[in-house]
N, C-alpha and C positions, 0 to 999 in steps of 0.2 A: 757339270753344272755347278757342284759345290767350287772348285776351284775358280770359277768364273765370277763366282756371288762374292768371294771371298775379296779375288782382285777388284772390282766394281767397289764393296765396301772400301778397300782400303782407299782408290781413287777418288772416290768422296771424302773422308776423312781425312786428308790434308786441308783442301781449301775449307770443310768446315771448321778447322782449327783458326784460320786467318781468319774466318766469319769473325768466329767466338771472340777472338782474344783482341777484334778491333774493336766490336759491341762492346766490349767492358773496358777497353782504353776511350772509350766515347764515354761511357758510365762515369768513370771516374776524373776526364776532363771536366766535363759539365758541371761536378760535383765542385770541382775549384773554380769554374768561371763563375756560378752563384755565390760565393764567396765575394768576387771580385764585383759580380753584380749589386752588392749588397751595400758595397762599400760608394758605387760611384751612384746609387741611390741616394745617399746621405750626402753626397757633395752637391748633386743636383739640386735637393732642396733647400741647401744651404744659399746657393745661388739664386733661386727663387724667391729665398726671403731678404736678401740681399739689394733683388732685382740689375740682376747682373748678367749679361748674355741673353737680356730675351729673344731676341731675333734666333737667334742658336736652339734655345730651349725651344720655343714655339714649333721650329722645324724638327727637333728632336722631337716630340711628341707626338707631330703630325706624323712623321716615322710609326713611330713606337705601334701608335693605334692603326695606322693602315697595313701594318705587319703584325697586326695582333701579336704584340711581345708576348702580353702576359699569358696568353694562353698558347703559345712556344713553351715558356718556359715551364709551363705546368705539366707540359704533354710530352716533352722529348724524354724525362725521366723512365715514366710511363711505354714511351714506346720503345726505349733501350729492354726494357722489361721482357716487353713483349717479344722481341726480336732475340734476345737471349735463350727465353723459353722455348721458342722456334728452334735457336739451336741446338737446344741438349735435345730435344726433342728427334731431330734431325737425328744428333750424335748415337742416341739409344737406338733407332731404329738403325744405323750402320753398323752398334755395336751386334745388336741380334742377328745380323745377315751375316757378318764374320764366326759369330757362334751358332747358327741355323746350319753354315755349308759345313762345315767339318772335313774338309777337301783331304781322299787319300788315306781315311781312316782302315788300316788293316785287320787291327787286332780290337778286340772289346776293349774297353776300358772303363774303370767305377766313373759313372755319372750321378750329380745331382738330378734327379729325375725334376725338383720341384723349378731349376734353373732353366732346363730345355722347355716345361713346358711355359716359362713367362716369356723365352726365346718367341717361340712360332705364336705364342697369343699377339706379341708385338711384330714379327712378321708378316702376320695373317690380318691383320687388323683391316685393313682397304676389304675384306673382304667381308666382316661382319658386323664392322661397327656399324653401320647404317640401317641393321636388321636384328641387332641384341645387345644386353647389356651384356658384360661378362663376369661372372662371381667367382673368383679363385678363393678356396678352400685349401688350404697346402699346408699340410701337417709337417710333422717332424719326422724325418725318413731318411733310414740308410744311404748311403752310395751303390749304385747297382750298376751291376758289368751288363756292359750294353757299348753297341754300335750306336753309339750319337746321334749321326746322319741319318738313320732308318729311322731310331726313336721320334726324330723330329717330323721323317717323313708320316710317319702314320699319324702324330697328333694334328698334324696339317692337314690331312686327308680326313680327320673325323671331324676337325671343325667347321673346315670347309664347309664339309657336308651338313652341319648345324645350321650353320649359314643360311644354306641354300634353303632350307626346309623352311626355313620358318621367315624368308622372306615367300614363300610359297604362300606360306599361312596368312602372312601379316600382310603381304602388299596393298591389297586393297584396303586397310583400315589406315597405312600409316603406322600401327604402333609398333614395339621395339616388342621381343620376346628376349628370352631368357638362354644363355649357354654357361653351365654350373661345368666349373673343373674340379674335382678333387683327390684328393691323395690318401693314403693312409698304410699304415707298415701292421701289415697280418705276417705272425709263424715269421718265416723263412723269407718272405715274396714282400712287394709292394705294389698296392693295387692303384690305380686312375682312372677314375670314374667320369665319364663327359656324357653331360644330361644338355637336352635341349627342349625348349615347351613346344616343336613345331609340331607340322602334321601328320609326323608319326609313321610307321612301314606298317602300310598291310599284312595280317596276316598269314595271307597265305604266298607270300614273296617273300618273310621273315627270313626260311629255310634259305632263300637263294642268294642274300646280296654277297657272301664271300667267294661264290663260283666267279669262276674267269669270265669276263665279257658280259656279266648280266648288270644291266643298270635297264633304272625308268627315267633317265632325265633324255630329253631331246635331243637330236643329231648334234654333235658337236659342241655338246655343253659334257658329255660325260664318255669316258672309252671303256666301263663295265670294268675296269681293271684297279680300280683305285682300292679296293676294299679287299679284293684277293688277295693284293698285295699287301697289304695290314696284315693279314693273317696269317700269311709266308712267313713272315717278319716277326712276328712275335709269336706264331707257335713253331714255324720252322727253323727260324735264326736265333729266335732267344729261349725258346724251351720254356714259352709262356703259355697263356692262355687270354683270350676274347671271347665274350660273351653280349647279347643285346638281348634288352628289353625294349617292347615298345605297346603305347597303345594307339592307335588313330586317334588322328585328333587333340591327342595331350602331348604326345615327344616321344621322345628314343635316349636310353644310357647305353652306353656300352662301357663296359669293365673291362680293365685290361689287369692280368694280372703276370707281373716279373719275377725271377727268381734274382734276388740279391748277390746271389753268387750263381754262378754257374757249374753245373753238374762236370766233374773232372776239376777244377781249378783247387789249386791246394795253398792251404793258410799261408799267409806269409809272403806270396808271390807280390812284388811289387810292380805294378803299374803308372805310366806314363803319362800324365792327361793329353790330351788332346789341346 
């Protein structure tokens, strides 16, 4: 799947380049035909005062107004703009999928943890934006050895799941709730804390949701396995720990906490990025 996402990004990312770089060779033409325009303005009028070419001018202008010039030209600025923003737009979310899949990752290696998670906040985004706002908090924090791909997979798995909740909560009102990232470097470890306002776990289901195959979402929205596997992952692969809080009704945090280095690894060893 990562190698898949990876080729897919980069397949995008050619013709979004042709996009870009015609939108801003449009930008900067137009910026010289106003020039030009500016100029055969002041000839036009000089003709006028002259009374010279009316038959010309008159058609000229019947032109001008049935092709609404002047709001052309106010608007293509404007829409190069628009169309621009569209691109980089485009371009970041390609860039996040090339740095989401991490195809092939063997060995750990130091990651920016505060990098992957603005990665899957922009990957994930089709899936919460319509159901939260998102408040990243991202402190100043080590490099921490870590498997990339997994990392990303669990932050995607816990947002998801923010998601879902509190479009549970909200749907019937319409309004947006709340999913809080945040970071922070304790001792030796680096912790990431994801809060959300939704409707919160039961308490007495709290104990279960990292058992294999237990979920409460409906047939074929959840396979009970999303959450086990977060915790495989950071307490079995990374020699971390997960912890949740929740009340009904107000949200759910869950703490993730990493070890900056990894137990065995010795000073000095150099590492590869990904």
């Amino acid at each position: 799947v990562g190698r898949l996402a990876s080729g897919i990004a980069h397949e995008i990312n050619t013709p979004i380049q042709y996009v870009g770089n015609s939108v801003l060779f449009q930008q900067e033409a137009f910026t010289d035909l106003l020039s030009i325009h500016e100029l055969d303005k002041q000839i036009i009028d000089e003709c006028r005062k002259a009374d010279l070419f009316p038959q010309i001018l008159a058609k000229r202008d019947h032109e001008a107004e049935d092709k609404d010039l002047e709001f052309i030209i106010e608007e293509i600025p404007e829409s190069c703009e628009r169309a621009q923003d569209g691109v980089n737009r485009v371009a970041g979310i390609v860039q996040a999928m090339k740095n989401f899949s991490h195809p092939g990752q063997q060995n750990m290696q130091p990651a920016d943890l505060n990098s992957l998670i603005q990665t899957t906040v922009t990957v994930s985004s089709n899936e919460w934006k319509y159901y939260a706002e998102m408040d990243l908090q991202l402190a100043q924090i080590p490099l921490v050895e870590c498997f990339h791909g997994s990392i990303n997979q669990v932050l995607l798995n816990i947002i998801v799941n923010a998601a879902h909740a509190l479009h549970e909560k909200y749907e019937e009102t319409g309004e947006k709730g709340t999913i809080s990232i945040s970071t922070m470097h304790e001792d030796d470890s680096v912790v990431i804390r994801l809060a959300d306002n939704g409707k919160g776990i039961p308490a007495e289901i709290k104990d279960k949701i990292f058992d294999p195959f237990f979920t409460t979402k409906e047939v074929g929205r959840g396979s009970g396995q999303g959450l086990a596997i977060v915790h495989d992952i950071i307490v079995g692969r990374h020699q971390g720990s997960i912890d949740v809080e929740s009340v009904p009704g107000q949200g759910t945090t869950f703490s993730i906490k990493l070890p900056v280095r990894q137990p065995g690894q010795q000073e000095g060893v150099s590492h590869e990025e990904a």
